[in-house]
MIKEZA-617820 format. One record per residue: z, x, y of N, C-alpha, C in turn; residue in one letter. Coordinates in pm, whole numbers, padded with zeros to 5 digits, always signed. Atoms other than C-alpha are relative to their C-alpha. Layout:
! MIKEZA-617820
ZXYZXYZXYa ...
***
This chain:
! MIKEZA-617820
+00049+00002+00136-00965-00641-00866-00125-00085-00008x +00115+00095+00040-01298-00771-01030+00015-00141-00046x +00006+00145+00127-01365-01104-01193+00044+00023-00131x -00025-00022+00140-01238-01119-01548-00067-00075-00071x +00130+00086+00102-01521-01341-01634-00153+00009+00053x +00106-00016-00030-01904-01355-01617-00091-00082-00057x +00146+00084+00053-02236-01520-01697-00101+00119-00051x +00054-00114+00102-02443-01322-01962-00125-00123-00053x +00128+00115+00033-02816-01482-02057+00052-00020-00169x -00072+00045+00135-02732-01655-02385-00041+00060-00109x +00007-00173+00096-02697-01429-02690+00019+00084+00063x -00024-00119-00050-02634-01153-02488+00150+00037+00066x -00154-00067-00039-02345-00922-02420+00020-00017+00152x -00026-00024-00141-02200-00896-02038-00004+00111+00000x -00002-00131-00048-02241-00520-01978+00035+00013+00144x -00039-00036-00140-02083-00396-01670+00083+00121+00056x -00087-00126-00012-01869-00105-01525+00129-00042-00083x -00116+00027+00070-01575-00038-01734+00090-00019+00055x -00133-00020-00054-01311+00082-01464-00091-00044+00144x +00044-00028-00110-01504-00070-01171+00038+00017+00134x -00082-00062-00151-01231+00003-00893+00116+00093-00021x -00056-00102+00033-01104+00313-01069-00028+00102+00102x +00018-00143-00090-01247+00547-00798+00023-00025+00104x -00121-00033-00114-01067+00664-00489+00090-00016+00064x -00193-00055-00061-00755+00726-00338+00050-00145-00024x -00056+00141-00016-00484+00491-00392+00107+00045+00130x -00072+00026-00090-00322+00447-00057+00145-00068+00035x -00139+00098-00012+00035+00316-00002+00073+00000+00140x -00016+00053-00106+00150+00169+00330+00168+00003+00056x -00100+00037-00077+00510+00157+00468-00014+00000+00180x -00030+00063-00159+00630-00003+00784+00085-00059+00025x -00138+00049-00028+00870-00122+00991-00005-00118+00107x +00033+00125-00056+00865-00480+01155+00130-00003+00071x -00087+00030-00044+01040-00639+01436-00052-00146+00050x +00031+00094-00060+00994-00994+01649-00142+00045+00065x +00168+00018-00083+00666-00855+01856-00068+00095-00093x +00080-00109+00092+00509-00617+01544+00018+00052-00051x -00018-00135+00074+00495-00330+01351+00037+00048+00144x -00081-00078-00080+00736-00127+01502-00039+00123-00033x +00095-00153+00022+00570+00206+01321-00034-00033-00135x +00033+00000+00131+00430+00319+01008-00060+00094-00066x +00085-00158+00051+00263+00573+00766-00058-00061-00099x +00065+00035+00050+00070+00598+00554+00008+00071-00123x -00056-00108+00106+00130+00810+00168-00111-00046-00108x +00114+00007+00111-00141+00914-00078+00059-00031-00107x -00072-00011+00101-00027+00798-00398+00058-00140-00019x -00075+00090+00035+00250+00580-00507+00124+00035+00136x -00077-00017-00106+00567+00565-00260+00100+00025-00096x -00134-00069+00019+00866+00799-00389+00097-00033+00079x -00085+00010-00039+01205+00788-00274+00017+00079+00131x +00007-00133-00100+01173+01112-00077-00105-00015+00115x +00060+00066-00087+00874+00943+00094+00057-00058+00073x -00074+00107-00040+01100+00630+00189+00113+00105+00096x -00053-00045-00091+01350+00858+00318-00028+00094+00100x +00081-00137-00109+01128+01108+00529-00033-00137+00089x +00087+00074-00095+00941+00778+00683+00160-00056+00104x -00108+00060-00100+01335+00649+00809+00026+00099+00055x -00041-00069-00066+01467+00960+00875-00090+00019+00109x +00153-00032-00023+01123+01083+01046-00081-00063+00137x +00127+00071-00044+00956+00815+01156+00091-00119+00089x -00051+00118-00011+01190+00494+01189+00113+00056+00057x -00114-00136-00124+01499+00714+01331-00021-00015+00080x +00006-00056-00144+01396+00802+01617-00038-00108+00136x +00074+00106-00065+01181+00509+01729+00152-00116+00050x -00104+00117-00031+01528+00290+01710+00106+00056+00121x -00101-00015-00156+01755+00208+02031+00138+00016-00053x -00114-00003+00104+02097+00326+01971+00110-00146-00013x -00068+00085+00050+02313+00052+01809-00082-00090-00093x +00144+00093+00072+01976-00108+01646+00009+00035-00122x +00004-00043+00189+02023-00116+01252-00089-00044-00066x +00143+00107+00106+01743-00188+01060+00023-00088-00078x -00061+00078+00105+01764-00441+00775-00144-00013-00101x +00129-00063+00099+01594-00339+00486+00055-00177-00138x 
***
């Protein structure tokens, strides 16, 4: 986000962009951590849905794990 304040020559308005980090993509990140890193991750245009969350475990985080290894969310 921008500053929510400014310096304007005296008498004068601040003019500036209205929405100035309104344009492009909003990106949203999941991942899965362990002791040495990110263990994987994706990446989802948008906001993160439920149906996201469960495609990236089933999917993604599944497979990558050793069997008996439970995640801990």
């Amino acid at each position: 986000m921008g500053p929510l304040r400014d310096w304007a020559p005296n008498g004068e308005r601040l003019v500036g962009p209205e929405a100035a980090y309104s344009g492009g993509r909003r990106l949203s990140l999941i991942a899965a951590m362990n002791a040495q890193g990110i263990r994987c991750h994706t990446v989802i245009e948008g906001g993160v849905k439920s149906r996201d969350f469960l495609h990236f475990v089933r999917r993604i985080l599944g497979p990558s794990l050793r069997p008996r290894k439970l995640p801990r969310i």
